[in-house]
N, C-alpha and C positions, 0 to 999 in steps of 0.2 A: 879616413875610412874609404876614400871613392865612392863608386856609385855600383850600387847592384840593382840588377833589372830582374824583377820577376812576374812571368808573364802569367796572368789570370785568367788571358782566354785566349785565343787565336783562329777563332770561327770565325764567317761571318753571320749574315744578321740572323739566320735560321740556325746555328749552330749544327753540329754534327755528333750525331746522327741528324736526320731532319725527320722530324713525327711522322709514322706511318710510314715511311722510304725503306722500298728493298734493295736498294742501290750498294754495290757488294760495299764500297768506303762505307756508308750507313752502317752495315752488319758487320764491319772490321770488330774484333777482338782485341785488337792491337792499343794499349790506351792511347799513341801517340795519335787514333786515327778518330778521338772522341774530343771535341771543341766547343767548349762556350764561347761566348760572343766577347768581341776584343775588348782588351785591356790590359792595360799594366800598372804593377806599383813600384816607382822609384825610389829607391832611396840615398837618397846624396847627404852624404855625411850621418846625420841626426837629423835629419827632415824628411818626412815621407809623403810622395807626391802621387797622389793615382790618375790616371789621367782615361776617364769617361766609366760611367755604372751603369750598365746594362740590364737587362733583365736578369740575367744570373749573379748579379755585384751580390746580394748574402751570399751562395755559395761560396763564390770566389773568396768572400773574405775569412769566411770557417776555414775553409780548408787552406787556405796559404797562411793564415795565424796573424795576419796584419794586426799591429795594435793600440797603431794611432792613424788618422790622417792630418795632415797639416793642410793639406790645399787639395782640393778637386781640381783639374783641369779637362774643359769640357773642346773637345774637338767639332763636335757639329750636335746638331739638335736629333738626329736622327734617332730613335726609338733603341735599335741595338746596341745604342750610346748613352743613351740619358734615361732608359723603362727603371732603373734601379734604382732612381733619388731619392725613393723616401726612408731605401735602406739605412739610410745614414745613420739612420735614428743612433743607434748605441754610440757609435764614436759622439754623436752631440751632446747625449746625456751624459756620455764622462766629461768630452773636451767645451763644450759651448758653441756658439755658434760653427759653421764650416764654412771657412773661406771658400769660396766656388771663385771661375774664373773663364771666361770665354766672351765668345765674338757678341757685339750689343743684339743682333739679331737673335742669337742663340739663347741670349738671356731671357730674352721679351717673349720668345716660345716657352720658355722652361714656367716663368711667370706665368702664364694662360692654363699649363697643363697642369701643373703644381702651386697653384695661387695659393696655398693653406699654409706650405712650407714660405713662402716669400713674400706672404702680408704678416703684418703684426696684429690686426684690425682680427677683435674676438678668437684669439689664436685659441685653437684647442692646445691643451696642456699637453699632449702626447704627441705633438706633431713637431718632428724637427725643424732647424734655424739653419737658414745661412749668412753667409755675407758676402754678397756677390761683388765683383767687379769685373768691370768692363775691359774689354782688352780690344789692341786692334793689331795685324799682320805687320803694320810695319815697323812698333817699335817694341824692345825685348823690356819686359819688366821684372820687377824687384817682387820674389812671391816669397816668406817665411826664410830672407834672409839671402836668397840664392835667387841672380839674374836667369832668367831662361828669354831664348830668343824664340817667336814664333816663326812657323815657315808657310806660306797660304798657298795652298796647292787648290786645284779644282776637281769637282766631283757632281759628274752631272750638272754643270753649271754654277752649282753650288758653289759658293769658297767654305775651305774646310782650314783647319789649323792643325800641321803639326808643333813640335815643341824640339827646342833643342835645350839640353842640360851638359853643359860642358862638352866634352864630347861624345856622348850621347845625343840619337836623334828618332824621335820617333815620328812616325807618318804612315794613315790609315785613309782608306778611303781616297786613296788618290787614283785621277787619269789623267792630269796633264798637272806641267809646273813649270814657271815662266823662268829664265834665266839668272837673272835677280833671284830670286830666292832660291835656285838650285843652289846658288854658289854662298848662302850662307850654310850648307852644309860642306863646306871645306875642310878637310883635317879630322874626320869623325876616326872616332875607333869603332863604333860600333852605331850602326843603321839599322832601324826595323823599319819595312816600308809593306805597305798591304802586294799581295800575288791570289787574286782570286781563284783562277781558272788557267786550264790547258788555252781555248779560245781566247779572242777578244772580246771583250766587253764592253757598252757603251759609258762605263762610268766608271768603272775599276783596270787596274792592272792588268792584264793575266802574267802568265809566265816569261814568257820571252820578253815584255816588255819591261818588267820589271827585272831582270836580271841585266837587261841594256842599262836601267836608270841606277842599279847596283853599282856597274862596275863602270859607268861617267864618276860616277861619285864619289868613287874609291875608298870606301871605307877598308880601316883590317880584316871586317867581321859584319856581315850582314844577314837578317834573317827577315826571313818572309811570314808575314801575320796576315787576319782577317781571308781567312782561305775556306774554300767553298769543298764541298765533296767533289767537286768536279776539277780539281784538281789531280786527285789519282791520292795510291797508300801514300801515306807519309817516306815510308822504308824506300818506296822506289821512287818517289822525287826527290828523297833528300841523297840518295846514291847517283842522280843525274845531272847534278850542276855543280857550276864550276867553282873549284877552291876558294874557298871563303866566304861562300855563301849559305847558310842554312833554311830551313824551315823551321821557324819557331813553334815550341808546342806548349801546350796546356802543363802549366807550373815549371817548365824551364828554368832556371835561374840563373843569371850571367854577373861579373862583374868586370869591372873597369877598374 
């Protein structure tokens, strides 16, 4: 079957429109130019992998029709990454516990914000289960059957985790990435890596830069996610750059 990538959201953290913004992108009509906050769900082979649930993850899962999860994979703890977890609830009541999967840091925040979901200690009956496990940058593990390799990129100091699935790569929330792990993204067919903005940023991509780290990288096919209104219409950045690079959008869907 390969892998088909379908994206859930491609905002960043405030999504687009942004509440109360008369910003013309804000009032675009255009649906490519309306974004929830990032994510995607892979599917490789018979396993289906989402990787981070934001405040919009119910939406996202209505309307894309996902209809199982096998693994969560959490990218960083950040809010437009992780506001969604208690959504889980229906895939847990069919499937049982949810494998979750991220940096031990990341876990031990998610524990504090969501201690009901990740005690067993007088569990309410209506609160979903996980089953967490800890992961670390440097080595690729075995999730529902399929190796994925992390990549540890930095963001605001942070370390954040991308994910590689065969050749498949995805990476949000990036502004710098050390040599060593650029070059486990060798051979990709396909790259999504965050492009926030036309400027630079102190923590994110903007454009230029991420089209430099696009085309080191060389994938066949790349596309830009976690994009901000300040970016500009969809229509006329994705007519501005160069061959084989796109702008990913809200429910795209791609395969490998």
């Amino acid at each position: 079957m390969g892998i088909k990538i379908y994206f859930l959201g491609t905002g960043t953290s405030q999504g687009i429109p942004i509440i109360g913004s008369a910003d013309p992108v804000c009032l675009s009509q255009n649906p490519k130019d309306k974004r929830l906050r990032s994510s995607v769900w892979v599917q490789w082979d018979d396993i289906d992998f989402v990787i981070d649930c934001g405040p919009d993850f119910r939406q996202q899962m209505l309307r894309s029709g996902c209809p199982k999860m096998d693994a969560l994979l959490f990218t960083h703890e950040h809010a437009d990454h992780t506001a969604g977890l208690d959504d889980i609830r229906p895939y847990v009541f069919r499937q049982g516990a949810l494998p979750v999967y991220g940096l031990s840091r990341v876990m031990e925040n998610l524990k504090k914000r969501f201690d009901y979901i990740f005690s067993d200690k007088n569990k309410y009956p209506g609160a979903p289960s996980v089953k967490s496990t800890v992961i670390d940058a440097e080595t690729p593990f075995v999730c529902a059957t399929k190796t994925i390799i992390p990549i540890k990129v930095t963001h605001y100091g942070l370390e954040v985790l991308g994910y590689r699935f065969g050749t498949f790569g995805y990476i949000t929330d990036m502004f710098s990435i050390d040599p060593e792990e650029e070059a486990k993204l060798s051979g990709l067919e396909v790259l999504v890596v965050n492009a926030l903005r036309i400027e630079p940023h102190p923590s994110h991509l903007h454009l230029d830069a991420a089209v430099e780290f696009a085309q080191r990288v060389g994938a066949k096919r790349t596309y830009f996610t976690h994009i901000s209104h300040k970016l500009g219409f969809h229509d006329a950045v994705e007519s501005s750059l160069p061959e084989g690079i796109h702008l990913a959008y809200d429910n795209l869907t791609i395969t490998l």
